[in-house]
C-alpha positions in Angstrom: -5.0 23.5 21.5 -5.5 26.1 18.5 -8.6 26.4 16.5 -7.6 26.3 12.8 -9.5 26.9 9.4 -9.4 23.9 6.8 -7.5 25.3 4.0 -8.2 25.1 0.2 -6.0 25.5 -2.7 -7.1 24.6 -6.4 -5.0 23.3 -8.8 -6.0 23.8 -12.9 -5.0 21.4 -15.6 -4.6 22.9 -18.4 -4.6 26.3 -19.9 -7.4 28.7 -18.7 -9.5 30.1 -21.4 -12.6 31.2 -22.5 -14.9 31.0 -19.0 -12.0 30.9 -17.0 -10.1 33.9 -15.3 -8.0 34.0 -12.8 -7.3 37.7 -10.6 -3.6 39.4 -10.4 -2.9 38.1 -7.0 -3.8 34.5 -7.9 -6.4 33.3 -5.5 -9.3 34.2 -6.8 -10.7 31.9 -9.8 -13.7 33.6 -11.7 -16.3 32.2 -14.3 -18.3 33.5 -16.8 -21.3 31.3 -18.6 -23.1 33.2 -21.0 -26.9 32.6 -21.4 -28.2 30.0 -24.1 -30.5 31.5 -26.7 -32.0 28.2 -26.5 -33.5 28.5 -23.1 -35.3 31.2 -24.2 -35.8 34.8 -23.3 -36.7 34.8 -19.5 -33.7 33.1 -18.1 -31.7 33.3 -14.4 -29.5 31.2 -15.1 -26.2 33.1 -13.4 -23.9 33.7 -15.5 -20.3 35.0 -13.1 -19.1 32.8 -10.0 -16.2 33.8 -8.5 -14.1 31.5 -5.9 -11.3 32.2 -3.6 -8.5 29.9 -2.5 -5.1 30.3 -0.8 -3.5 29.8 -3.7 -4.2 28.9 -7.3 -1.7 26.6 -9.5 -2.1 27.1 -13.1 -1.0 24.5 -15.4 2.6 25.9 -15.7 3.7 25.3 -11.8 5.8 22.9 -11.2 5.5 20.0 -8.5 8.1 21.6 -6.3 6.2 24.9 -5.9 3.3 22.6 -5.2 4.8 20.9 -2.2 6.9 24.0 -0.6 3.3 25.6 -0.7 1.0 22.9 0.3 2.7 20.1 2.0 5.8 21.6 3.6 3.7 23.2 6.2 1.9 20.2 7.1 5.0 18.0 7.6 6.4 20.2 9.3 3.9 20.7 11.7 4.1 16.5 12.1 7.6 16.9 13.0 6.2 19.1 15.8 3.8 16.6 17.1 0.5 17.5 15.3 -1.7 15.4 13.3 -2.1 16.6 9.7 -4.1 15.5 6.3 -3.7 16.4 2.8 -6.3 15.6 0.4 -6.9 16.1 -3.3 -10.8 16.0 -4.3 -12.2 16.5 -8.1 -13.4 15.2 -11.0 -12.1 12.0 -12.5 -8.9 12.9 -15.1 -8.7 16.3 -13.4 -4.6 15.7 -11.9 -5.4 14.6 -8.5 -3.4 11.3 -8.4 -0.2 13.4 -10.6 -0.9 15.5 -7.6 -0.4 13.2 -4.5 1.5 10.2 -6.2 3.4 11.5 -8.8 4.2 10.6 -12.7 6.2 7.5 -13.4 8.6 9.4 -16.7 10.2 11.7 -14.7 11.8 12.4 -11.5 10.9 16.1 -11.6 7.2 14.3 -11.5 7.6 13.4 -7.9 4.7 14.0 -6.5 3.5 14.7 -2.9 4.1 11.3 -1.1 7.4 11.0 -2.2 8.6 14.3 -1.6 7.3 14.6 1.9 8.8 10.8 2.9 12.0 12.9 1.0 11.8 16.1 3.5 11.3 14.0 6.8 14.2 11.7 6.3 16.9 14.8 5.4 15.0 16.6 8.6 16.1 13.1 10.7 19.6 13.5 9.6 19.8 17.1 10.5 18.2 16.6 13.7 20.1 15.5 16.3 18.2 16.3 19.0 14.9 13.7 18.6 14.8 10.5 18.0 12.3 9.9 15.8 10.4 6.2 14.1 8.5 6.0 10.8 5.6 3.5 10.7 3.4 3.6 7.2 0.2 1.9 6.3 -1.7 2.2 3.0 -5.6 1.7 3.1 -7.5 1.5 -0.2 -11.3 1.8 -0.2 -13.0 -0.2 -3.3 -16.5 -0.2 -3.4 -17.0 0.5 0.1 -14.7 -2.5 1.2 -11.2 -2.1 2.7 -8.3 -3.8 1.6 -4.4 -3.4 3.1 -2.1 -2.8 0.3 1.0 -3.5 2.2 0.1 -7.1 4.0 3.7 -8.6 3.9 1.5 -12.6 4.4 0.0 -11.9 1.0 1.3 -12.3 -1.9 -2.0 -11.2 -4.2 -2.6 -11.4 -7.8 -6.4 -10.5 -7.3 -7.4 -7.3 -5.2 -10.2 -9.5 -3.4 -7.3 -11.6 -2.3 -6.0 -8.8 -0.4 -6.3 -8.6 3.4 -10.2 -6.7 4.1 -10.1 -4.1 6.6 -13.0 -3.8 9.2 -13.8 -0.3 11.0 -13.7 -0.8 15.1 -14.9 2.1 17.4 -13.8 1.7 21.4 -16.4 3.8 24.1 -14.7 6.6 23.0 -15.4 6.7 19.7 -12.0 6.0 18.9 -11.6 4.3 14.9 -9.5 1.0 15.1 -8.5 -0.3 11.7 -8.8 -4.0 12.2 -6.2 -6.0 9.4 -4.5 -3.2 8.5 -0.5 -3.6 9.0 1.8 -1.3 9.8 5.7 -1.3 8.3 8.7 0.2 9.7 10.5 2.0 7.3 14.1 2.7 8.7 15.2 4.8 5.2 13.4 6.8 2.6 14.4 3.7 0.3 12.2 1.7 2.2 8.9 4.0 2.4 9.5 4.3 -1.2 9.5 0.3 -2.1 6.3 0.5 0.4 5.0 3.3 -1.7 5.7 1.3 -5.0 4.5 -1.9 -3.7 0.8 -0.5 -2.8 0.7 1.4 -6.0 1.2 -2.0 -7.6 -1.7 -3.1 -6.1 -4.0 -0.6 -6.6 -7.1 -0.7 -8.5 -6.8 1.4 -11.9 -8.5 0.4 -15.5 -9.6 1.8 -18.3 -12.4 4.7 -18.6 -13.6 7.1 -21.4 -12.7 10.0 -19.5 -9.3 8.8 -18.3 -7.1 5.8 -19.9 -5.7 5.1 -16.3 -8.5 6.0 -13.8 -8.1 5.1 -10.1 -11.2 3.2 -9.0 -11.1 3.3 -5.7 -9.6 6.0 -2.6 -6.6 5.3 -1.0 -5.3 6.6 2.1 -1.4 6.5 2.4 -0.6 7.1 6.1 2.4 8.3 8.1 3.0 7.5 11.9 5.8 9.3 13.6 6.9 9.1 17.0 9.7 11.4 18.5 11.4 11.3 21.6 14.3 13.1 23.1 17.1 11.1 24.2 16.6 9.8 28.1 13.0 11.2 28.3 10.0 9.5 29.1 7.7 11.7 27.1 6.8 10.9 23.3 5.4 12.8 20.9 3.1 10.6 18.0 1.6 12.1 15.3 0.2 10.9 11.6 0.0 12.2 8.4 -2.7 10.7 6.3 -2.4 11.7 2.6 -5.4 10.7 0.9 -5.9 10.4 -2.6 -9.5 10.4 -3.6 -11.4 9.1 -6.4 -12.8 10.9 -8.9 -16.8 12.2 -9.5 -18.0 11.8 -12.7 -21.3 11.4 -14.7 -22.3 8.0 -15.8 -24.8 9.9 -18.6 -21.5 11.6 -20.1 -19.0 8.6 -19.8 -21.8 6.0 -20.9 -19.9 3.4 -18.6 -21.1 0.4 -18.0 -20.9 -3.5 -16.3 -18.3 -3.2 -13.6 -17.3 0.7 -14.6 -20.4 2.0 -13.5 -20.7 -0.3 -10.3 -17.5 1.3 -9.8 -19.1 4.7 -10.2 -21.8 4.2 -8.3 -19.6 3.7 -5.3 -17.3 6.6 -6.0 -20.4 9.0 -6.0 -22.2 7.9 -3.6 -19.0 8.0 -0.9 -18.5 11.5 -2.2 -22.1 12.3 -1.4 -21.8 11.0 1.7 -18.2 12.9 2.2 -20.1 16.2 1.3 -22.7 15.4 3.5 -20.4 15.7 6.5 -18.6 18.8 5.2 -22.1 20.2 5.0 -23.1 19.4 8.5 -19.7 20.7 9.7 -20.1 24.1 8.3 -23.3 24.5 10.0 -22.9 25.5 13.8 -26.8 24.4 14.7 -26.1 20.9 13.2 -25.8 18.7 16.2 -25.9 15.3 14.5 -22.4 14.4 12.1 -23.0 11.1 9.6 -19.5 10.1 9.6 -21.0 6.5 9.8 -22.6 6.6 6.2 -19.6 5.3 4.7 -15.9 3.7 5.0 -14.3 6.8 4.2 -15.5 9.4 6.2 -15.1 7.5 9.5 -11.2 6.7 8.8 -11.6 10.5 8.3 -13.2 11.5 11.3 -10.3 13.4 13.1 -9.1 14.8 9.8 -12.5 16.5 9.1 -13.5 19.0 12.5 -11.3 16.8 14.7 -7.3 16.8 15.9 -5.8 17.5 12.8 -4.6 20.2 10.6 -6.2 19.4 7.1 -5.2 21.1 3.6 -7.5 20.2 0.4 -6.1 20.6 -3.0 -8.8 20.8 -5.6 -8.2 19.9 -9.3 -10.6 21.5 -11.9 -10.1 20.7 -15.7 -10.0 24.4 -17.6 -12.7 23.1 -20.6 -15.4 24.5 -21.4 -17.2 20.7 -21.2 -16.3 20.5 -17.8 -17.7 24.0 -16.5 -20.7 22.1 -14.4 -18.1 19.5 -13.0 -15.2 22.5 -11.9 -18.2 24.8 -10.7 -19.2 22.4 -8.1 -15.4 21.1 -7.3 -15.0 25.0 -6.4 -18.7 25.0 -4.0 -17.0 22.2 -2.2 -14.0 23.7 -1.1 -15.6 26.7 0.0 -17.8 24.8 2.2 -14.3 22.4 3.4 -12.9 26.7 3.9 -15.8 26.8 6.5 -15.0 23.9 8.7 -12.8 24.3 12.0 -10.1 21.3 13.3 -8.8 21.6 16.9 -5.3 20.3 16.9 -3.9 19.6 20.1 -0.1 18.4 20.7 -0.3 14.6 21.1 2.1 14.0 23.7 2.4 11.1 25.7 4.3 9.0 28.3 6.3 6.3 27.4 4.8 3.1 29.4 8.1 1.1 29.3 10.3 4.0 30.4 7.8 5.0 33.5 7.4 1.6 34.5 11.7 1.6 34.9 11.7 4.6 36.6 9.1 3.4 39.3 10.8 0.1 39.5 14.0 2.2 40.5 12.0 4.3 43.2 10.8 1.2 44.6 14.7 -0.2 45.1 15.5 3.1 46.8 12.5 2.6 48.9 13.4 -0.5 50.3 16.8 0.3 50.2 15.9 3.4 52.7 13.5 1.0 54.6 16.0 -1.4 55.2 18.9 1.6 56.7 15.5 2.7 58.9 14.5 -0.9 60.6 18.2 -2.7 60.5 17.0 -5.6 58.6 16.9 -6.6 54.7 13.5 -8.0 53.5 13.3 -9.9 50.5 9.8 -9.7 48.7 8.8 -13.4 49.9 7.8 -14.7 53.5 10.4 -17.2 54.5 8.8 -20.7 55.7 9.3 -19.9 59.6 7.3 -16.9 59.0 4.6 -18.4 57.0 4.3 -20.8 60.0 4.7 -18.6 62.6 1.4 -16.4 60.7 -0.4 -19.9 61.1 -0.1 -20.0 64.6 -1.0 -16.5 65.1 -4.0 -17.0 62.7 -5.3 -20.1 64.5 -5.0 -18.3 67.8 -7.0 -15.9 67.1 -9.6 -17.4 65.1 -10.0 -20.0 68.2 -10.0 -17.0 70.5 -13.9 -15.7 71.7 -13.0 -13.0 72.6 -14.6 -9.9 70.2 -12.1 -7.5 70.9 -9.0 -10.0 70.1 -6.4 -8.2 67.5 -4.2 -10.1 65.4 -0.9 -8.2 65.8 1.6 -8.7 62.9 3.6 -5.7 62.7 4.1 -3.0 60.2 4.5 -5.8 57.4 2.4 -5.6 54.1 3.6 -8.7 53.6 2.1 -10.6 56.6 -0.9 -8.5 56.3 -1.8 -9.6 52.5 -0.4 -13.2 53.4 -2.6 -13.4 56.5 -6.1 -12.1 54.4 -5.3 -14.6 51.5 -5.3 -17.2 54.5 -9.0 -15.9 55.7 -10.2 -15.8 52.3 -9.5 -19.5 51.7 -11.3 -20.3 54.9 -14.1 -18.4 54.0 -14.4 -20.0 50.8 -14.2 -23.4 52.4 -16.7 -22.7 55.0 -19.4 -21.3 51.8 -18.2 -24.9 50.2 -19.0 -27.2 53.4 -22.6 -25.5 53.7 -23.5 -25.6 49.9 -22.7 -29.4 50.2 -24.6 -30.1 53.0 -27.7 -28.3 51.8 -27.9 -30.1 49.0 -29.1 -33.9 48.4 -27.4 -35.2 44.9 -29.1 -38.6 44.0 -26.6 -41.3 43.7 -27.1 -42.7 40.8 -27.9 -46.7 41.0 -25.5 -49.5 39.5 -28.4 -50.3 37.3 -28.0 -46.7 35.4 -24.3 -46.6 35.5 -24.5 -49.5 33.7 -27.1 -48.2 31.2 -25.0 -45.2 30.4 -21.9 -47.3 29.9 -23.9 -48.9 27.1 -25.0 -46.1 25.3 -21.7 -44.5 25.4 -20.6 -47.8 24.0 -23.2 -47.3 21.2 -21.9 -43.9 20.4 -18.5 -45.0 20.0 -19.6 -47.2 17.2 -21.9 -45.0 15.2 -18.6 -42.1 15.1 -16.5 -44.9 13.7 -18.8 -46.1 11.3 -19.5 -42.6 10.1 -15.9 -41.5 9.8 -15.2 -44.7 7.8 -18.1 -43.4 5.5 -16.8 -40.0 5.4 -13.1 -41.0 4.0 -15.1 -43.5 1.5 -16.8 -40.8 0.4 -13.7 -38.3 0.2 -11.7 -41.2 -1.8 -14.5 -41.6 -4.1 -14.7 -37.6 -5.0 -10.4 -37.4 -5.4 -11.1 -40.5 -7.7 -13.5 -38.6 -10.0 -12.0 -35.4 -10.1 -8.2 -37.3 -11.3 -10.7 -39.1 -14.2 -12.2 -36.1 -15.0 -8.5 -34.9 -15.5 -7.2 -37.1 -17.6 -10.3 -36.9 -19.7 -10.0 -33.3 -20.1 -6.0 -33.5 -21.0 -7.0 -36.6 -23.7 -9.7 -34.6 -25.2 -7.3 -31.6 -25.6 -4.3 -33.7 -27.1 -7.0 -35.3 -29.5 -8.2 -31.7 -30.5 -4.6 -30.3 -31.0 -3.2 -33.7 -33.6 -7.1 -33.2 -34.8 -5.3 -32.4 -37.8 -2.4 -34.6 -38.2 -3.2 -37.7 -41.0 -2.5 -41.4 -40.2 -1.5 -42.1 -43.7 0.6 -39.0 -44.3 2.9 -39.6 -40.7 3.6 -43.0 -41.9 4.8 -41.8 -45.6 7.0 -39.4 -44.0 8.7 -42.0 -41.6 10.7 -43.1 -44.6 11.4 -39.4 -45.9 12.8 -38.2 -43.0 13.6 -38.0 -39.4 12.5 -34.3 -38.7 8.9 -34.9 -37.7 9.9 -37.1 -34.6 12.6 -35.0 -33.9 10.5 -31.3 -33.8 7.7 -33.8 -31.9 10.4 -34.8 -29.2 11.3 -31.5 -28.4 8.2 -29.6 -29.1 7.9 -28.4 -25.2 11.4 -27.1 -25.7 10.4 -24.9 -29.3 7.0 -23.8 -27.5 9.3 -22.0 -24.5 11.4 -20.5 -26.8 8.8 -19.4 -29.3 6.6 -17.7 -26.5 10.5 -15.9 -25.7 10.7 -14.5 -29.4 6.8 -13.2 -28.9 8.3 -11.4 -25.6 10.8 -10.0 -27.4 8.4 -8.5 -30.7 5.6 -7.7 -27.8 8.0 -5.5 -26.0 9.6 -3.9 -28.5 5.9 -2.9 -29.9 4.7 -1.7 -26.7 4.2 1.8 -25.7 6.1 2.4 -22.5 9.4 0.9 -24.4 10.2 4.0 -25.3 10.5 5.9 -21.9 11.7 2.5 -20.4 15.1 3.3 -23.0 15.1 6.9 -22.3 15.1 5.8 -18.2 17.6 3.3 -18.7 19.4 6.4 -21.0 19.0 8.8 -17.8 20.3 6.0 -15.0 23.2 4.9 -17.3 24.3 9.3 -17.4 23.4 9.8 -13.5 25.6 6.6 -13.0 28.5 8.5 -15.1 28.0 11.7 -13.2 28.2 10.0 -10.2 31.4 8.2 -11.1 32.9 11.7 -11.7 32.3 13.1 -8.9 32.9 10.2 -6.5 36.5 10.8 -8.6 36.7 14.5 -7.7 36.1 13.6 -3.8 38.8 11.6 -3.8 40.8 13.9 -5.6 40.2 16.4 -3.3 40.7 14.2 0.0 44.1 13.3 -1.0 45.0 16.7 -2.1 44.3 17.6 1.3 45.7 14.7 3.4 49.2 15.8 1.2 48.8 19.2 1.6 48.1 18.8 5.7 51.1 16.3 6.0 53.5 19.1 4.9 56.1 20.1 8.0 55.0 23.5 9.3 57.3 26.2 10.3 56.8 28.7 13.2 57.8 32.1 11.3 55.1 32.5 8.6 55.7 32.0 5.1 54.0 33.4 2.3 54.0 30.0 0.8 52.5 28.2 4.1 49.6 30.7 3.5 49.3 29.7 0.5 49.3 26.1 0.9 46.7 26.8 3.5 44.2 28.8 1.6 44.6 26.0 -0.9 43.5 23.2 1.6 40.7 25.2 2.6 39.6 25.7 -1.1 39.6 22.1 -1.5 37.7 21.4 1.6 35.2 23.4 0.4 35.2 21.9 -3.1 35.0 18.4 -1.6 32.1 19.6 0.8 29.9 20.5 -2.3 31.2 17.6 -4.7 30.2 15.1 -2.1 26.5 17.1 -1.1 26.0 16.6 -4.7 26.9 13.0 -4.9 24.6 12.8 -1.8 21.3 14.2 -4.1 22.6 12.2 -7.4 22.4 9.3 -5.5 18.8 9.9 -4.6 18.0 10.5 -7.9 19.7 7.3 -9.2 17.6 5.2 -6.6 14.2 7.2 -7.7 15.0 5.8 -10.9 15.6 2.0 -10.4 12.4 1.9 -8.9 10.7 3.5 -11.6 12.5 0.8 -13.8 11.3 -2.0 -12.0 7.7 -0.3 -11.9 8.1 -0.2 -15.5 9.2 -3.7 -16.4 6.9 -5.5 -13.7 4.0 -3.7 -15.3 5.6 -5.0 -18.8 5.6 -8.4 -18.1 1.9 -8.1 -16.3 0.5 -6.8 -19.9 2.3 -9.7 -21.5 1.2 -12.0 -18.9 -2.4 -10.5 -19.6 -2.1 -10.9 -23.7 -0.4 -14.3 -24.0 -3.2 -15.8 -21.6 -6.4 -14.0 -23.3 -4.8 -14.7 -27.1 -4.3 -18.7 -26.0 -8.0 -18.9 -24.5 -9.5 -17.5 -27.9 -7.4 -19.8 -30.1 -8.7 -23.0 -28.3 -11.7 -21.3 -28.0 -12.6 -19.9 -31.5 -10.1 -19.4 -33.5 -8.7 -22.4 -34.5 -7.0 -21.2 -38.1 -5.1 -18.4 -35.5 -4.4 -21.6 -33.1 -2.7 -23.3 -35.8 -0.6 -20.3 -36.9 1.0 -19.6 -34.3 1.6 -23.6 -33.6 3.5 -23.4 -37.0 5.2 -19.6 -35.9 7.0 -20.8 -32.6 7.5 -24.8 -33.6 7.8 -24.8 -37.4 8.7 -21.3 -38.5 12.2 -20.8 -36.8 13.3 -23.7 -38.9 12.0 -22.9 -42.6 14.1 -20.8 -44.8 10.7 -18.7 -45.7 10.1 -17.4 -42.1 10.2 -13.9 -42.9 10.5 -10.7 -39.8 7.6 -8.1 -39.6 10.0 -5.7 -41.5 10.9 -8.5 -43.9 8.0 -8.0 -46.1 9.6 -9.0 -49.6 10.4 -12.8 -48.5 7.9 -14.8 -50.3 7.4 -18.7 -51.0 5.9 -21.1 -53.8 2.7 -22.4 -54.0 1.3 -21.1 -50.6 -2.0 -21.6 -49.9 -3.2 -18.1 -47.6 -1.7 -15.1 -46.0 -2.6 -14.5 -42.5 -1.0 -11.2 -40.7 -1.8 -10.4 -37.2 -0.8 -6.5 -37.5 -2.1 -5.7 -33.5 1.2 -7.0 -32.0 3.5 -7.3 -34.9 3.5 -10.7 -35.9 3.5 -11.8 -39.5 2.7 -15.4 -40.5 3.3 -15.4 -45.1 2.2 -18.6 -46.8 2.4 -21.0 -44.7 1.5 -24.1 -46.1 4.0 -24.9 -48.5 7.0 -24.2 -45.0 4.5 -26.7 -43.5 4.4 -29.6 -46.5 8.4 -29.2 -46.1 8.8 -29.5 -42.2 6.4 -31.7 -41.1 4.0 -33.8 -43.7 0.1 -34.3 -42.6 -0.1 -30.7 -41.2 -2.5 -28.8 -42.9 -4.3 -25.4 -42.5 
């Protein structure tokens, strides 16, 4: 057991100006706020705070310098069997998310949670010595309710529909996270589609102070358990890496509705979180609120308990935000104050110690058995069982007080002969309960009486659960009318505008009109495909989902090169080592053999690179399929809010984009968003939609020609 310091490091966002200064050896972080004239001329307001930290990260270091400082320490002592946390704690838009998770553009971006998951798996496959197990969980805390983000039962479009997680606490004041699943993941490619998957979940929107704001605190949790090869001891430890909302002022931000309910939460668990860091730095404290909130009871053994914690705090360098960084800084120094005691967990393996006593107990008998000349098997055969009877009975019957009942030095008989007094002494208790008491015997008269009234009750069930399906029948028959009144009224309001008179003049004109009505399911599907295709094109994340594809498609060629060059240099080798050798040496043997080993060495390299390009290529697929699942979400999202506000109120938008994706793709006159020269007589309006890029020109006159009685 070691005592340990929590330690702090600060991380700065962009560049440091003005009131910021940071000291030649870079942990120190200094401010200077000069006095306003406006509070007049006695003022006390301080004006210089300086803050130290293990290390400070200006806006110019790069995620790797990050992690071999601040992470690489911790995971390493998880490999060793001690628990560890890393947390990142500031103000909302301050990096602390790009800090823990990582940016989706690049793979340089990697953040902490995928470069640790990285640096354990190459440490397995060096390691030959331990075997080790990987178990993750990821816990997100949304308004003071848990949810699992990796439930493999739930397939959620909804965060409520998510699993909720309940806090348990055993007599020891052990926490017990009730609902929340744990997945084995065998590769890194597996912890990182668990990674991907819970950060699909997640709850992020939209805030004034950050476009994609976490809303809620997420814990992403490692379990690791190691074991040496044939021993009975195992070593588990965690490695909770905790990635906490952001503070911020509802006066500044001006949110409001479900933002600042969302607020509200965020502060008042970081109240609560500073509440126990306060309490913790104080020696004479001997109270800790660690049940105030959700959070700070999963953290209970990260925060003074068995755990080595690290805290990364993110400041934004502005001069807006000097309030907001000041405190972030007051809070680490108080987190600098607190003291873990980490302890090795180590442990025996139940399975393997229950084997190993089964063993010692077959050697035991096996000894037994060369010592008295006779095998026992672990049940009484029946002669025995009878002959124990006898016995028994013998000396029950015998009234005599000194009488022994002699069955040898058999723990067998023994245990066989006490279960045999217990049941008699339970019998004897029965026979005098049932002679002390009187039971009255219930007359023929009564029997009768309560055969009737069972009768009775019979008959009032079954008339009620006839009732009861009458009544369900009668409900499934009004909601089916309701229905098919609701699906008539909204086929009357959609031909609202198609003319009796017109339709039948154009029966004799032509065909069209019952041809585009026939297959007018088919000319919707497509026409919501063409909207796809302009809405992705449009959309902002189109570009770095080329330049990714761009990347992958290079990393697959580079690949394909070198995957050449190994073999190359395999068979340049197998060649070279098939040559007959010679026993007096030969200046061109020596040759032959320095160039095998200069090939060996190339292909050693060649293939460690392959090895790391193919890391990189799977890094990227995933961000791909991030990228295109969150695609089709915001498409999913548009399509459904644009077709409520047509039916809604907008029905001149309603009918354009009827005509756009029924009508349009069959009139000469349909014109592309960078077609904007294409015009056509006698049109009645123009109507452009400029949001997504659609373009509806003069429609009426395409209208009159495709299908007569439609009008705008």
């Amino acid at each position: 057991c070691s005592e340990l310091h929590l330690r702090p490091f600060l991380r700065v966002s962009c560049v440091i100006s003005g009131v910021y200064s940071v000291e030649d050896d870079g942990s120190c972080l200094g401010f200077v706020v000069p006095k306003d004239l406006a509070d007049g001329f006695i003022n006390n307001k301080r004006e210089s705070y300086k803050f130290r930290f293990q290390k400070i990260f200006d806006q110019s270091a790069k995620q790797e310098e990050l992690f071999d400082t601040v992470a690489k320490p911790v995971a390493d002592s998880v490999l060793a069997g001690y628990n560890g946390t890393i947390f990142a704690y500031g103000q909302t838009a301050s990096g602390k998310t790009f800090t823990i998770t990582g940016g989706a553009e690049r793979y340089s971006d990697r953040g902490i949670i995928p470069r640790t998951l990285s640096y354990l798996y190459q440490h397995f496959s060096q390691d030959s010595t331990m075997a080790y197990t990987i178990h993750i969980s990821y816990l997100e805390i949304y308004n003071e309710m848990g949810f699992d983000l990796l439930d493999p039962k739930h397939e959620a479009s909804r965060l409520e529909d998510l699993p909720r997680v309940t806090i348990l606490e055993d007599p020891d004041q052990n926490i017990h996270l009730k609902n929340l699943s744990l997945q084995q993941a065998g590769n890194e490619k597996e912890a990182l589609n668990l990674l991907f998957l819970g950060d699909t979940n997640r709850m992020i929107a939209e805030t004034p102070m950050n476009q994609a704001s976490t809303r809620s605190h997420c814990i992403f949790t490692i379990h690791l358990c190691g074991r040496e090869p044939g021993s009975a001891t195992l070593r588990r430890s965690k490695l909770h890496l905790v990635d906490l909302a952001g503070s911020e002022r509802v006066g500044r931000t001006g949110a409001g509705g479900q933002h600042f309910t969302e607020s509200k939460y965020i502060n008042l668990s970081l109240h609560f979180l500073e509440q126990v860091i306060i309490a913790l730095s104080e020696k004479s404290r001997s109270h800790i609120p660690y049940r105030n909130s959700m959070m700070t009871s999963v953290l209970r053994d990260s925060l003074g308990g068995n755990c080595m914690t690290t805290m990364i705090a993110t400041v934004s360098a502005e001069k807006r935000n000097v309030d907001e960084s000041i405190s972030t800084c007051r809070f680490a120094q108080r987190v600098a104050l607190i003291k873990n005691e980490a302890w090795l967990n180590e442990e025996l393996d139940p399975a393997l110690l229950i084997a190993r006593l089964k063993k010692e107990v077959q050697l035991l008998k096996g000894e037994l058995a060369m010592v008295t000349g006779e095998q026992r098997s672990e049940k009484l055969s029946p002669q025995e069982i009878q002959r124990l009877g006898e016995q028994l009975k013998v000396y029950l019957d015998d009234s005599d007080s000194e009488a022994m009942l002699d069955v040898g030095p058999d723990m067998r008989k023994i245990c066989h002969c006490f279960s045999e007094l217990k049941k008699l002494l339970h019998f004897y208790f029965f026979q005098t309960m049932v002679c002390k008491a009187t039971p009255d015997i219930p007359t023929p008269e009564e029997v009768k009486k309560l055969k009737d009234m069972l009768v009775q009750r019979d008959n009032e069930i079954s008339i009620l659960v006839s009732m009861l399906k009458k009544e369900k029948k009668r409900v499934q028959d009004a909601v089916s009318t309701a229905g098919n009144m609701e699906a008539q009224s909204s086929l009357q309001s959609s031909t609202a505008n198609l003319s009796d008179e017109s339709l039948k003049g154009s029966e004799d004109l032509s065909p069209l009109p019952r041809l585009l009505q026939r297959k007018k399911g088919l000319e919707l599907s497509v026409g919501r495909q063409e909207a796809f295709e302009i809405f992705k094109r449009d959309h902002k994340d189109q570009l770095t989902i080329e330049d990714n594809k761009a990347l992958l498609k290079l990393r697959y060629t580079e690949a394909k090169a070198l995957g050449e060059k190994v073999n190359s240099a395999r068979n340049k080798v197998r060649v070279m080592g098939n040559l007959p050798e010679s026993e007096v040496p030969d200046p061109m043997e020596e040759k032959l053999l320095a160039q095998i080993e200069e090939e060996k060495n190339m292909y050693k390299n060649t293939f460690g690179k392959l090895k790391g390009m193919k890391t990189e290529i799977e890094h990227l697929q995933l961000l791909l399929e991030k990228q295109k699942f969150k695609l089709q979400k915001d498409f999913e999202d548009w399509w459904t809010h644009e077709a409520g506000s047509m039916q809604v109120g907008k029905p001149l938008l309603f009918k354009s984009i009827f005509f756009l994706f029924t009508c349009a793709p069959h009139c000469s006159c349909y014109e592309s968003p960078s077609d904007q020269q294409t015009d056509c007589p006698d049109a009645g309006f123009d109507l452009v939609n400029r949001k997504y890029g659609l373009t509806f020109r003069r429609m009426s006159s395409c209208a009159a020609q495709l299908r007569p009685g439609i009008y705008f």
